[in-house]
PyMOL Python script that loads the backbone (N, CA, C, O; Angstrom):
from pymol import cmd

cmd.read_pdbstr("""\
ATOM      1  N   UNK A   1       6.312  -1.619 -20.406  1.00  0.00           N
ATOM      2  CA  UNK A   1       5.061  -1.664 -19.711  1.00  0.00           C
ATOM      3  C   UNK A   1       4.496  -3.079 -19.793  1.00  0.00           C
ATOM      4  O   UNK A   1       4.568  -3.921 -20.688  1.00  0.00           O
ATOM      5  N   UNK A   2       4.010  -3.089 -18.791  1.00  0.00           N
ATOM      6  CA  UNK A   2       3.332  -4.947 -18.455  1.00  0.00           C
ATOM      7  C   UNK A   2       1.934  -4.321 -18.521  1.00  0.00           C
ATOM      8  O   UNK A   2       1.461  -3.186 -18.581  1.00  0.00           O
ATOM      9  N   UNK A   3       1.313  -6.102 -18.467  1.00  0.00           N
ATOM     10  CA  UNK A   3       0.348  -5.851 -18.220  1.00  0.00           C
ATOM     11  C   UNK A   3      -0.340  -7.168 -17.705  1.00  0.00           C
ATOM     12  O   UNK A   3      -0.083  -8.308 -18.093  1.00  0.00           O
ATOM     13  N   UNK A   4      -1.608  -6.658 -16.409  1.00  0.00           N
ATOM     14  CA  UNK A   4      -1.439  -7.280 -14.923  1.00  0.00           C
ATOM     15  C   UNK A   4      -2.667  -7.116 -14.560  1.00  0.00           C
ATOM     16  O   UNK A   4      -3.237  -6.031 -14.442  1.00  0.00           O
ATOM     17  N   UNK A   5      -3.394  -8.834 -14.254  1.00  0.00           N
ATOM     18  CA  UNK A   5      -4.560  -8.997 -13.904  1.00  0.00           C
ATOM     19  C   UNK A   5      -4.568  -9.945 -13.012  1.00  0.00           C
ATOM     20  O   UNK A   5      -4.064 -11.046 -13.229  1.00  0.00           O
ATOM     21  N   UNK A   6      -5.355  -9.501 -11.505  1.00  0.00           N
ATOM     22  CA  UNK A   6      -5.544 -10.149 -11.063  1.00  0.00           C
ATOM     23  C   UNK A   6      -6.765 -10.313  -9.809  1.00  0.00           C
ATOM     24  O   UNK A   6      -6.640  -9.268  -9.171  1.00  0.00           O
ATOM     25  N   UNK A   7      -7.757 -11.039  -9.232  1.00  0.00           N
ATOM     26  CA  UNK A   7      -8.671 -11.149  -8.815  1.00  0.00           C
ATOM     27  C   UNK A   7      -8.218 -11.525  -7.046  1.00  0.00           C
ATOM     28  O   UNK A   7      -7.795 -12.496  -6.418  1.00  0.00           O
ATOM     29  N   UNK A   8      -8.671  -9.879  -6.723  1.00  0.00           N
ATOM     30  CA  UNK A   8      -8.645 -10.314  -4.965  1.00  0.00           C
ATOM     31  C   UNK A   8      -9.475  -9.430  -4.235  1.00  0.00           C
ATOM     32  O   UNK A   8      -9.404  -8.202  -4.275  1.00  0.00           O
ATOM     33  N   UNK A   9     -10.402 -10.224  -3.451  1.00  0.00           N
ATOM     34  CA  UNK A   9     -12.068 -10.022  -2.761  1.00  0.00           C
ATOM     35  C   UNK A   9     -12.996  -9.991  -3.815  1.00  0.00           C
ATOM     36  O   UNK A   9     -14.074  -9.529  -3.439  1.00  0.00           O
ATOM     37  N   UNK A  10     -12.964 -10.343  -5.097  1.00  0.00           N
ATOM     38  CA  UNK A  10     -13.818 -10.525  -5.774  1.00  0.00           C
ATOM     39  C   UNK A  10     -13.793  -9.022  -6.819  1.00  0.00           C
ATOM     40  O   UNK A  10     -14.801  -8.734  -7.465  1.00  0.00           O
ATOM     41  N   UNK A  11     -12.761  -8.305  -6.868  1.00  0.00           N
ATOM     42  CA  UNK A  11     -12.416  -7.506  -7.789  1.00  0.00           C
ATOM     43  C   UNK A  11     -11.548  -7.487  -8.524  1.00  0.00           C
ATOM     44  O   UNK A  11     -10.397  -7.285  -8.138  1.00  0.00           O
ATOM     45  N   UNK A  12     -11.789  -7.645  -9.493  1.00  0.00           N
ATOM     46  CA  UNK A  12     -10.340  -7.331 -10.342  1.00  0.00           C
ATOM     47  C   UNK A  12      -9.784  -6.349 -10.921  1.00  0.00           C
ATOM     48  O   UNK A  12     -10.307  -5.452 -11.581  1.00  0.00           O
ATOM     49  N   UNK A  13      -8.251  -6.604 -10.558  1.00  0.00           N
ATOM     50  CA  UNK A  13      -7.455  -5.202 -11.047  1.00  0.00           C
ATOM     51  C   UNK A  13      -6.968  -5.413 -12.592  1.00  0.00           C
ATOM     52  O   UNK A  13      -6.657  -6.503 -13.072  1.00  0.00           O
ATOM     53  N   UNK A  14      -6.963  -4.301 -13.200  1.00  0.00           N
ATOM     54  CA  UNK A  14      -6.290  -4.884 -14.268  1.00  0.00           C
ATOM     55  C   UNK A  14      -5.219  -3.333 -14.677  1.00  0.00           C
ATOM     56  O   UNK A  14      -5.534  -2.145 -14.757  1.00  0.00           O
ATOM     57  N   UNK A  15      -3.837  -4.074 -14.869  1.00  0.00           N
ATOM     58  CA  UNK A  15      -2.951  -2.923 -14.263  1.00  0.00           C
ATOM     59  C   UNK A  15      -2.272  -3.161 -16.102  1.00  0.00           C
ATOM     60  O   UNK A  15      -2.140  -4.237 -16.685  1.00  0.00           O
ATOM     61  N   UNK A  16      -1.967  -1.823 -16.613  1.00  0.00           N
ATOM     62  CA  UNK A  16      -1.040  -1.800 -17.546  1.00  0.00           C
ATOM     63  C   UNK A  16       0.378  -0.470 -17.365  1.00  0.00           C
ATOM     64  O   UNK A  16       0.853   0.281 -18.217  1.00  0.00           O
ATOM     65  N   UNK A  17       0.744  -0.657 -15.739  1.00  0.00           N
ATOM     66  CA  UNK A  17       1.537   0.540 -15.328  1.00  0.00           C
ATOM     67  C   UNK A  17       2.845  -0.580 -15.425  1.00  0.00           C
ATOM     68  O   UNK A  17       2.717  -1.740 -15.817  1.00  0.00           O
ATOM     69  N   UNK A  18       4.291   0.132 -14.915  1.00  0.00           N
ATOM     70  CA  UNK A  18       5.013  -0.727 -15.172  1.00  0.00           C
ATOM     71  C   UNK A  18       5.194  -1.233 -13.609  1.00  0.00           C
ATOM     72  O   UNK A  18       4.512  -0.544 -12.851  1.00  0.00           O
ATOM     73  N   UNK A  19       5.891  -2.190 -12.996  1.00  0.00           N
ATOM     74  CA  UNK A  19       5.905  -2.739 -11.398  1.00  0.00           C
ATOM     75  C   UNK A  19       6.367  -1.373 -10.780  1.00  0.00           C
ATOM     76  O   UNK A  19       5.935  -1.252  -9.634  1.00  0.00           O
ATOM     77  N   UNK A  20       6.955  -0.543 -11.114  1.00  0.00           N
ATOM     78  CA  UNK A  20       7.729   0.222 -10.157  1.00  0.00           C
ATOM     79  C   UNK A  20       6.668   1.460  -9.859  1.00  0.00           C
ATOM     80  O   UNK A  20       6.730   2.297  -8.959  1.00  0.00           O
ATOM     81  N   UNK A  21       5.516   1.286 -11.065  1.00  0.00           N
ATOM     82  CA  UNK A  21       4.396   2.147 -11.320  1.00  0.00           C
ATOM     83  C   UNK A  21       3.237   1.618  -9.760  1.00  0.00           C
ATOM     84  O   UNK A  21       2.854   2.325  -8.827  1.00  0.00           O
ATOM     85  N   UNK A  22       3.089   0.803  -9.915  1.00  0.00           N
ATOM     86  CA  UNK A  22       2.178  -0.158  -8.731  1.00  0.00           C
ATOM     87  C   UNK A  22       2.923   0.169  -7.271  1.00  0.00           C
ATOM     88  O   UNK A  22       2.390   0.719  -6.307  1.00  0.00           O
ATOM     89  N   UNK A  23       4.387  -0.348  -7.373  1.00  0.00           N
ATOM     90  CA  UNK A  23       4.731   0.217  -5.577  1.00  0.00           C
ATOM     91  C   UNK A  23       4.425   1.620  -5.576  1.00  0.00           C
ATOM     92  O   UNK A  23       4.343   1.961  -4.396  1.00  0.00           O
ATOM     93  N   UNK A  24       4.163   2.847  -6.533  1.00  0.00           N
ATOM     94  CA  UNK A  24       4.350   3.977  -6.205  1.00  0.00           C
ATOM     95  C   UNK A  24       2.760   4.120  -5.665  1.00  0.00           C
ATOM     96  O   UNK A  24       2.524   4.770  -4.646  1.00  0.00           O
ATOM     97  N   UNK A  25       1.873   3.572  -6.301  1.00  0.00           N
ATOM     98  CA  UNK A  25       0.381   3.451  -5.909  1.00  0.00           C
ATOM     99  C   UNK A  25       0.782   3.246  -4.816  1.00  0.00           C
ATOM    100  O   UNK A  25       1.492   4.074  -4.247  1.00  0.00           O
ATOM    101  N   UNK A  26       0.431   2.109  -4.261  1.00  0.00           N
ATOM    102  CA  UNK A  26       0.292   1.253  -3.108  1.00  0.00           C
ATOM    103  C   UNK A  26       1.011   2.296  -2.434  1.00  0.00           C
ATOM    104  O   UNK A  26       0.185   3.022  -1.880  1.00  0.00           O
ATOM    105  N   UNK A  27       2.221   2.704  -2.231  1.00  0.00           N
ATOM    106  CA  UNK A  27       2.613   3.879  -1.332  1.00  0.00           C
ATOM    107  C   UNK A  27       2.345   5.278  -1.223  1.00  0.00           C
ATOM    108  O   UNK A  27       2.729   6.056  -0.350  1.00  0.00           O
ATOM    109  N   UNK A  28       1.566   5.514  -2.325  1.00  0.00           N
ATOM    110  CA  UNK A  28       1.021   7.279  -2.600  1.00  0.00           C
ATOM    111  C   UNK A  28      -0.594   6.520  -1.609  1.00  0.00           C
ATOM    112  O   UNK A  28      -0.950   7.137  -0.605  1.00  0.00           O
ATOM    113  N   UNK A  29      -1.134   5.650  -1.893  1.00  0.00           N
ATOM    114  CA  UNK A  29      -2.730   4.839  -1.222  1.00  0.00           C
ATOM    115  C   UNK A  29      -2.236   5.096   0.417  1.00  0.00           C
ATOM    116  O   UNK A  29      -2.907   5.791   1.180  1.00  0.00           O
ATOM    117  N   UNK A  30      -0.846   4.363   0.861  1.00  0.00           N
ATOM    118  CA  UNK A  30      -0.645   4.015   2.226  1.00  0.00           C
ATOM    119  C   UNK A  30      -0.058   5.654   2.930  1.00  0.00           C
ATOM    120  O   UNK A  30       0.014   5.843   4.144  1.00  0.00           O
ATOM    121  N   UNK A  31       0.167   6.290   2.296  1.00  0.00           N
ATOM    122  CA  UNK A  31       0.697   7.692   2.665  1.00  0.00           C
ATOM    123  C   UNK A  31      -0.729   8.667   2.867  1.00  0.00           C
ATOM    124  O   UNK A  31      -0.949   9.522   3.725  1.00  0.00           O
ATOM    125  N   UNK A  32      -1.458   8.269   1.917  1.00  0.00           N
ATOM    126  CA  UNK A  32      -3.014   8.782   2.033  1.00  0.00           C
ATOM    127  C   UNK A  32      -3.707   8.947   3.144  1.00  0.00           C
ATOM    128  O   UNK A  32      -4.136  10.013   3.586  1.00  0.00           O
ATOM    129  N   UNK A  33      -3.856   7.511   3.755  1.00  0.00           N
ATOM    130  CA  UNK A  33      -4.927   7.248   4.238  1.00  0.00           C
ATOM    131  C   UNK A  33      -4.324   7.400   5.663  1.00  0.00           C
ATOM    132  O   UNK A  33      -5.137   7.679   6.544  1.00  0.00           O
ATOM    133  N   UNK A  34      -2.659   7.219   6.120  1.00  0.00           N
ATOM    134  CA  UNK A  34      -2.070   7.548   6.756  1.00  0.00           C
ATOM    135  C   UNK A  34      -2.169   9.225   7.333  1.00  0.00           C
ATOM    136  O   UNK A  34      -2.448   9.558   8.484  1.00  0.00           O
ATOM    137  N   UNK A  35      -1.977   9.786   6.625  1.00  0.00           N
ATOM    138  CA  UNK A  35      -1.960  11.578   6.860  1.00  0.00           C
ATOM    139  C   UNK A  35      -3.535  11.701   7.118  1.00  0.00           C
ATOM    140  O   UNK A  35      -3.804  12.482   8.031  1.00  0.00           O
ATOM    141  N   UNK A  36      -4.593  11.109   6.522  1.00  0.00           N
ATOM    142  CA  UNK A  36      -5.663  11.402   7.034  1.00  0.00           C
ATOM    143  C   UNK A  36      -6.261  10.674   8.526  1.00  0.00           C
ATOM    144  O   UNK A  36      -7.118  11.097   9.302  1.00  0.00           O
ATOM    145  N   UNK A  37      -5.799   9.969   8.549  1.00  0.00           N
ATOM    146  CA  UNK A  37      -5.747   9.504   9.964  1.00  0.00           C
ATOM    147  C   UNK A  37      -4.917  10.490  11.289  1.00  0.00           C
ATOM    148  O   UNK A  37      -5.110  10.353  12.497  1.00  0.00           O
ATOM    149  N   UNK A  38      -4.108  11.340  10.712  1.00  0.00           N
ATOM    150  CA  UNK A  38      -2.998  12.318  11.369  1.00  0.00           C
ATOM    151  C   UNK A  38      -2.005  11.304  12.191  1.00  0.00           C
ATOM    152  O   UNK A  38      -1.587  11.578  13.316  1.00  0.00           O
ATOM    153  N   UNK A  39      -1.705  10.188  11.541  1.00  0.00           N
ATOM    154  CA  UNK A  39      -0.536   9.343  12.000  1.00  0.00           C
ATOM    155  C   UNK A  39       0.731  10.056  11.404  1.00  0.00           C
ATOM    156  O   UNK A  39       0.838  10.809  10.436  1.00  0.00           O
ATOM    157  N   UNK A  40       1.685   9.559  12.324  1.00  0.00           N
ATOM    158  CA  UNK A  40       2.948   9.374  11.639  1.00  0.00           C
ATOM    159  C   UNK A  40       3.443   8.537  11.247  1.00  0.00           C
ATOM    160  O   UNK A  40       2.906   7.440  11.401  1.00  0.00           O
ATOM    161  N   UNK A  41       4.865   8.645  10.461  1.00  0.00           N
ATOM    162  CA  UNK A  41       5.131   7.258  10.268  1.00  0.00           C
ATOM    163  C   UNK A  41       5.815   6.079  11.085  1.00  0.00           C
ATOM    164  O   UNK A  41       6.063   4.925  10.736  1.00  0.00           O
ATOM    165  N   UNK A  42       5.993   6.603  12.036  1.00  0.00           N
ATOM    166  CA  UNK A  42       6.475   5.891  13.387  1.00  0.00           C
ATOM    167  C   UNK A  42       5.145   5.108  14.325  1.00  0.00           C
ATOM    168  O   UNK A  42       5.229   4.076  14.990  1.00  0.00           O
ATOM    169  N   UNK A  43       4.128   5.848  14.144  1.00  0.00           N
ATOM    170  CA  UNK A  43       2.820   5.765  14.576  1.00  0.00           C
ATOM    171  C   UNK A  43       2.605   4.434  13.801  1.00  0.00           C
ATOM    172  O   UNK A  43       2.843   3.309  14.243  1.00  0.00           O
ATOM    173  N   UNK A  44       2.212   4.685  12.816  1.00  0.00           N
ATOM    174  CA  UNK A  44       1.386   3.541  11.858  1.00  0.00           C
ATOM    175  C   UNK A  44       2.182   2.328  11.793  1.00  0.00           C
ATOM    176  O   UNK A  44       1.542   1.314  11.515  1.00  0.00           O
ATOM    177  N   UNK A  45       3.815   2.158  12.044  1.00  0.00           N
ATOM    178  CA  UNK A  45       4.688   1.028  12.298  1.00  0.00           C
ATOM    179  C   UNK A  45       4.473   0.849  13.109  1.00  0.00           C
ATOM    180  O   UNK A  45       4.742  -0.348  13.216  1.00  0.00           O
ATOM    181  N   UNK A  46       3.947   1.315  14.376  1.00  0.00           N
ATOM    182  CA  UNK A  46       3.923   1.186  15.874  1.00  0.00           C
ATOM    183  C   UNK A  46       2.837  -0.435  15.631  1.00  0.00           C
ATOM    184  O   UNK A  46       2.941  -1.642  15.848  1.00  0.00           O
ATOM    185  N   UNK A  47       1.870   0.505  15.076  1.00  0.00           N
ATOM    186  CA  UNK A  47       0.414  -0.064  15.031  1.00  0.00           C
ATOM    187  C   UNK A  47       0.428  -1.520  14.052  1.00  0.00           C
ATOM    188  O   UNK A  47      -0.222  -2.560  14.163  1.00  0.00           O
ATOM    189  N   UNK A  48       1.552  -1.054  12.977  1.00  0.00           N
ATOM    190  CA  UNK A  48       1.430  -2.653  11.841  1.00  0.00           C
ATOM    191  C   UNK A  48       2.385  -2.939  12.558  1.00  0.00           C
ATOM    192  O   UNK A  48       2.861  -1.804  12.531  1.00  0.00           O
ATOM    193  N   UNK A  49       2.908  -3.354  13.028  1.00  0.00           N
ATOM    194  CA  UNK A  49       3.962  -3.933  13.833  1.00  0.00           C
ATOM    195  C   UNK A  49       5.560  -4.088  12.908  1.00  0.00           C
ATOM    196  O   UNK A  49       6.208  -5.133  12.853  1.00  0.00           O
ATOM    197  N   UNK A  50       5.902  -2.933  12.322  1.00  0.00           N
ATOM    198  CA  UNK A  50       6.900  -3.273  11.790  1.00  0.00           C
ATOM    199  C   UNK A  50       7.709  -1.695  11.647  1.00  0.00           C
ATOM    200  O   UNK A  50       7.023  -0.720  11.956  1.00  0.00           O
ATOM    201  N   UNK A  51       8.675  -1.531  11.336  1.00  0.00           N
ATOM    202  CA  UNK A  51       9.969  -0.357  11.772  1.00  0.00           C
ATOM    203  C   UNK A  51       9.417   0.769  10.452  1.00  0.00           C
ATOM    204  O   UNK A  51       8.966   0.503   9.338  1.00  0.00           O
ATOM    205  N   UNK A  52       9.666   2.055  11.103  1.00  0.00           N
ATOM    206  CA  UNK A  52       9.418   2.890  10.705  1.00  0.00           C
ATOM    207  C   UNK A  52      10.242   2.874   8.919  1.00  0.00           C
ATOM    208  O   UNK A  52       9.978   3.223   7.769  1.00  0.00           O
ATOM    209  N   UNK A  53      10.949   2.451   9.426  1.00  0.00           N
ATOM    210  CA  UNK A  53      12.178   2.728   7.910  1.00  0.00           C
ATOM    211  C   UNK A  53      11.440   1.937   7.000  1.00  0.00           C
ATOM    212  O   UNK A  53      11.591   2.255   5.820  1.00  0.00           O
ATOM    213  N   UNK A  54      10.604   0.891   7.259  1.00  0.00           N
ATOM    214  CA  UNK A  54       9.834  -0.247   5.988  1.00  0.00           C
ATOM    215  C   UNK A  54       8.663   0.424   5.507  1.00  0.00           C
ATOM    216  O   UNK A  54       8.125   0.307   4.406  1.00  0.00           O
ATOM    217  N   UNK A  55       8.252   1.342   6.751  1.00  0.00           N
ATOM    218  CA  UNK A  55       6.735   2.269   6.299  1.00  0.00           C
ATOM    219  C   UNK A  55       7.395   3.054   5.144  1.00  0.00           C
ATOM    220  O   UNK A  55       6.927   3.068   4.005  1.00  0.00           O
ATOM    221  N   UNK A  56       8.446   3.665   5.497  1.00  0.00           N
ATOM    222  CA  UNK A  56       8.753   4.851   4.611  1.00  0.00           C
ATOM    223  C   UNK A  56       9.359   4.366   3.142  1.00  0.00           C
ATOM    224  O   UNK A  56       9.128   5.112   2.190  1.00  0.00           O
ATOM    225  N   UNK A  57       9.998   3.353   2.947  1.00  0.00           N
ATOM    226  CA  UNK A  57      10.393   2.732   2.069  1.00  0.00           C
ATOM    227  C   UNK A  57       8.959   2.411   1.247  1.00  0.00           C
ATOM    228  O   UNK A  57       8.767   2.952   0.158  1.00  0.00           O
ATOM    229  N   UNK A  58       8.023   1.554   1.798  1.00  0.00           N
ATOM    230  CA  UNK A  58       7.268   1.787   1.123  1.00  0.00           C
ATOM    231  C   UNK A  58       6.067   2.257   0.567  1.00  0.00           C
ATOM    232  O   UNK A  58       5.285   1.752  -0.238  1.00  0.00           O
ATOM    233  N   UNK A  59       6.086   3.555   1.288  1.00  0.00           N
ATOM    234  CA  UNK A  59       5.304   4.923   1.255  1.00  0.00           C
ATOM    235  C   UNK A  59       5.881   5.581   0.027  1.00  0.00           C
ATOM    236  O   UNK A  59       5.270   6.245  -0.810  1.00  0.00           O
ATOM    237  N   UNK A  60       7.493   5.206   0.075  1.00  0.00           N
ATOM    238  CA  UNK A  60       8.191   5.832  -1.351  1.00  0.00           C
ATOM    239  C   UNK A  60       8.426   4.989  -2.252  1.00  0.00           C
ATOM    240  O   UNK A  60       9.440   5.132  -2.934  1.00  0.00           O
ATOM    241  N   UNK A  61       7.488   3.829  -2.492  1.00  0.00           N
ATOM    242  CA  UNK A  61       7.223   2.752  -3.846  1.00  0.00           C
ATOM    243  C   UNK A  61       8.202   2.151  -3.333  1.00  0.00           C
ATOM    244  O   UNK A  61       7.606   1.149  -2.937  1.00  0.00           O
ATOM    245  N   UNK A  62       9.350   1.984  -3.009  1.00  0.00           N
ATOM    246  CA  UNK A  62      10.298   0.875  -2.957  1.00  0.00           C
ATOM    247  C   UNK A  62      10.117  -0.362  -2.213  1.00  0.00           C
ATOM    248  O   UNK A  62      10.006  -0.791  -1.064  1.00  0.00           O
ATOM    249  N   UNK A  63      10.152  -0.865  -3.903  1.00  0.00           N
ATOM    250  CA  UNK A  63       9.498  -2.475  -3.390  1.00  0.00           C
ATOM    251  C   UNK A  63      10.466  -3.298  -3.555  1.00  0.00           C
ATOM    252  O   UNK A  63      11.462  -2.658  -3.894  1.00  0.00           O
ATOM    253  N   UNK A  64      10.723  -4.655  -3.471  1.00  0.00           N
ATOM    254  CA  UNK A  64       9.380  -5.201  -3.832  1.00  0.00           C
ATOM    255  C   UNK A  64       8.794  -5.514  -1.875  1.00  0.00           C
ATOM    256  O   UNK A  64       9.511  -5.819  -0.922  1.00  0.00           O
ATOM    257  N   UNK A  65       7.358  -5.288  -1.907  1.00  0.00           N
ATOM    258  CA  UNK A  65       7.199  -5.733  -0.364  1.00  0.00           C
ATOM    259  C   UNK A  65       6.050  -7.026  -0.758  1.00  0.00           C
ATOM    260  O   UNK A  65       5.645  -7.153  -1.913  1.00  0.00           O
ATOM    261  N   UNK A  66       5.682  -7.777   0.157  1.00  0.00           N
ATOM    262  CA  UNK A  66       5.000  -8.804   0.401  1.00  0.00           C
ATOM    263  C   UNK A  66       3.456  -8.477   0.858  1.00  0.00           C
ATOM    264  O   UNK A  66       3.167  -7.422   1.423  1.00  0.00           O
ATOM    265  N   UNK A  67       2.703  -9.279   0.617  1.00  0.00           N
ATOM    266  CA  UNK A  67       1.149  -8.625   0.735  1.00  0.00           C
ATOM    267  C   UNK A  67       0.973  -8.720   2.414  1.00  0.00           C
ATOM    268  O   UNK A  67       0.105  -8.034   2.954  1.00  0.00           O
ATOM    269  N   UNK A  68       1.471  -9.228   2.866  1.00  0.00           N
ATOM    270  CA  UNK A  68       1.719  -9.367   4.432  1.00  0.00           C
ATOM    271  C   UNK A  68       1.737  -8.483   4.863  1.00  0.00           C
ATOM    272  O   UNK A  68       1.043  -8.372   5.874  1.00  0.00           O
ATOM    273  N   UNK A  69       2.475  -7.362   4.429  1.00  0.00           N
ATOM    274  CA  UNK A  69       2.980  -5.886   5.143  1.00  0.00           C
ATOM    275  C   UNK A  69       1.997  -5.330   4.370  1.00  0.00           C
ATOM    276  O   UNK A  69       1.525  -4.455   5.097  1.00  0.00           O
ATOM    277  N   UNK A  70       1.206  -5.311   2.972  1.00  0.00           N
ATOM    278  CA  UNK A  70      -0.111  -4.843   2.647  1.00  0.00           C
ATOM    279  C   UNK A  70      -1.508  -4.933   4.042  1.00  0.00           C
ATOM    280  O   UNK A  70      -2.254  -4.023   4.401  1.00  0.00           O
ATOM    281  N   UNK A  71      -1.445  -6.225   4.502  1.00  0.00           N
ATOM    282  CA  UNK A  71      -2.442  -6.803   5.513  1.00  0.00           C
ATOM    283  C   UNK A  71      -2.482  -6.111   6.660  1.00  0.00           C
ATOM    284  O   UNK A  71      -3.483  -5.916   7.350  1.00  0.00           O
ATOM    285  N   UNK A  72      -1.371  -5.734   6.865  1.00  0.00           N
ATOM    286  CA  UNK A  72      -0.818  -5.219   8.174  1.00  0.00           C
ATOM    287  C   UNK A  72      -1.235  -3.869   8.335  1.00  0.00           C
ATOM    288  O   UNK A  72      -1.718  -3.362   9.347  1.00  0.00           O
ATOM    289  N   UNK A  73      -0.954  -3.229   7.014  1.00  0.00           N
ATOM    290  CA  UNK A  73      -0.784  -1.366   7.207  1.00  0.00           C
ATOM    291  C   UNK A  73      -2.157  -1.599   7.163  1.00  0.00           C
ATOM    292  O   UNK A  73      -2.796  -1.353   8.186  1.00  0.00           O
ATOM    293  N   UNK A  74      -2.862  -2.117   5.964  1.00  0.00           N
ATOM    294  CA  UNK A  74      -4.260  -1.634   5.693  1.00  0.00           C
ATOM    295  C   UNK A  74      -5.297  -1.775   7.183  1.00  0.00           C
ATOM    296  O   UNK A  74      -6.167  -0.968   7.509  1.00  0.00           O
ATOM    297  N   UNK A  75      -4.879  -3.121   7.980  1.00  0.00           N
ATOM    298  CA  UNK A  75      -5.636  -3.523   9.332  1.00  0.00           C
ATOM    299  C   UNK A  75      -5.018  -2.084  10.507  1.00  0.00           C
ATOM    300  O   UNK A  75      -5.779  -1.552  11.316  1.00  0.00           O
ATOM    301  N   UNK A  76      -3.763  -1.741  10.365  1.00  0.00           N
ATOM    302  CA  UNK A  76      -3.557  -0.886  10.864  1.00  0.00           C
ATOM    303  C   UNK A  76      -4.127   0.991  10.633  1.00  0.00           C
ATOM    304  O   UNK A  76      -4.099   1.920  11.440  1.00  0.00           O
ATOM    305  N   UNK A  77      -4.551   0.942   9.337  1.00  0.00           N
ATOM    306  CA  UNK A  77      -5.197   2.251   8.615  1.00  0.00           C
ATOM    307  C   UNK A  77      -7.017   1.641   8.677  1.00  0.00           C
ATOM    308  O   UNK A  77      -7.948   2.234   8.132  1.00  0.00           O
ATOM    309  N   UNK A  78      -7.111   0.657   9.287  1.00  0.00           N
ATOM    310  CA  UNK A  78      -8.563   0.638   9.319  1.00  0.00           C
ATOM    311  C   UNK A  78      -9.426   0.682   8.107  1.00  0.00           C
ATOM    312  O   UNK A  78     -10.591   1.056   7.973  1.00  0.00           O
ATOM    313  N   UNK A  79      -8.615   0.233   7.308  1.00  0.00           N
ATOM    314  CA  UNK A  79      -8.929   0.088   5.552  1.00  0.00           C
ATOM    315  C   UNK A  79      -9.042  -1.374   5.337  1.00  0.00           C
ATOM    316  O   UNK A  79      -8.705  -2.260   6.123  1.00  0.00           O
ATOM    317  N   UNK A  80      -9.701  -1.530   3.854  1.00  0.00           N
ATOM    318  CA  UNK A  80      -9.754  -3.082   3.385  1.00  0.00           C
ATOM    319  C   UNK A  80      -8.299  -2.515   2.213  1.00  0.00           C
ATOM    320  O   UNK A  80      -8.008  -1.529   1.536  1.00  0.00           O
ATOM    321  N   UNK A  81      -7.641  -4.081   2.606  1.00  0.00           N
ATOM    322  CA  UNK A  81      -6.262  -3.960   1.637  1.00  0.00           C
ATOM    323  C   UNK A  81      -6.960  -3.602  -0.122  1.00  0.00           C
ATOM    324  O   UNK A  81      -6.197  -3.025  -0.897  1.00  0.00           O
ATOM    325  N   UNK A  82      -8.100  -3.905  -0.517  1.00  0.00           N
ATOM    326  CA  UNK A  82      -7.927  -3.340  -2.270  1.00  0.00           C
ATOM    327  C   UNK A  82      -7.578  -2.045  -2.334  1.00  0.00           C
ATOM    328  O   UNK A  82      -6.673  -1.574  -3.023  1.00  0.00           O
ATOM    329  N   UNK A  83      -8.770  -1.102  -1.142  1.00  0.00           N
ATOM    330  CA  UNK A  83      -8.040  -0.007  -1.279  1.00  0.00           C
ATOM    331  C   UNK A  83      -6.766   0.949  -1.540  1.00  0.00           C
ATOM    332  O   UNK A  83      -6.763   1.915  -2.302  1.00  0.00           O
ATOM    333  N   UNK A  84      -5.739   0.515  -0.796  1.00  0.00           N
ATOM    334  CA  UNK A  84      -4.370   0.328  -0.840  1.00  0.00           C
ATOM    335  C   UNK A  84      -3.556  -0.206  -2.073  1.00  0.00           C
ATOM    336  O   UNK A  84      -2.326  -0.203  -2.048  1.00  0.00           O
ATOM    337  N   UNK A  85      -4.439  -0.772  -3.406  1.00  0.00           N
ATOM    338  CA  UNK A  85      -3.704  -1.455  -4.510  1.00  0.00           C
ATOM    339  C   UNK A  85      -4.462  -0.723  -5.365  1.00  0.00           C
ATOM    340  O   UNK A  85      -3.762  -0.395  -6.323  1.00  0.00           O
ATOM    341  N   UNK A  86      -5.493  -0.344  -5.451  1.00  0.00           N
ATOM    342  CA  UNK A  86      -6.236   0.890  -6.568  1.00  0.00           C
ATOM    343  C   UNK A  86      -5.628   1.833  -6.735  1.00  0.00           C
ATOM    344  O   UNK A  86      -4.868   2.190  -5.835  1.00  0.00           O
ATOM    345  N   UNK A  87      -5.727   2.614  -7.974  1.00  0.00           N
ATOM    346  CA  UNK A  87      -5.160   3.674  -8.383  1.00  0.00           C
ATOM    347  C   UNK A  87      -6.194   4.882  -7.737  1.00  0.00           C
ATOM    348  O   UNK A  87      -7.270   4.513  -7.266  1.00  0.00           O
ATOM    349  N   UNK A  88      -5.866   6.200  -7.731  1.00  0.00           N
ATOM    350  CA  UNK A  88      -6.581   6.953  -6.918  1.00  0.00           C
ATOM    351  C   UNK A  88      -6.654   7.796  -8.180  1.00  0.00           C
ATOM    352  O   UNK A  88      -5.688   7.877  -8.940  1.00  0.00           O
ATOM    353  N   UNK A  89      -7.946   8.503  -8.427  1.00  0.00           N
ATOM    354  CA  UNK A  89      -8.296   9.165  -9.504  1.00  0.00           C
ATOM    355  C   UNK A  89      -8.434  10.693  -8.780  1.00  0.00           C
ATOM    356  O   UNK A  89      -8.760  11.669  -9.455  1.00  0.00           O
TER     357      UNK A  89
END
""", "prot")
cmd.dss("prot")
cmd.show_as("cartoon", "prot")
cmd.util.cbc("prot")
cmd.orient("prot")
């Protein structure tokens, strides 16, 4: 287990999960907000501009992905990207 701090929009995360713990967030967050929107996952690639197979990859934690494709889904889910990196209680 690591442990992981860092400051973005003026919040800070402070993570003691292990990395593979964080892609599973970020993809359990992007699968979330996705199904509540009633997208698919073909839909929401449509919209971030990138192939269905990268949504799903990392909808299922498999990372490592780039905050770029964070920027993308979250502008595409009509979300601010922290959302998408918080843990969901």
């Amino acid at each position: 287990m690591d442990y992981f701090l860092f400051n973005f929009s003026g919040v800070q995360f402070h993570y003691t999960m292990s990395l593979e713990e964080k892609y599973k967030t970020i993809g359990l967050n992007i699968m979330y907000y996705r199904r509540a929107l009633s997208l698919t996952q073909s839909e929401l690639a449509e919209k971030a501009k990138m192939s269905r197979a990268r949504v799903s990859d990392i909808e299922c934690g498999k990372g490592p992905f780039n905050m770029e494709s964070i920027f993308l889904l979250a502008q595409a889910l009509g979300v601010d990207p922290v959302r998408l990196l918080q843990e969901r209680k």
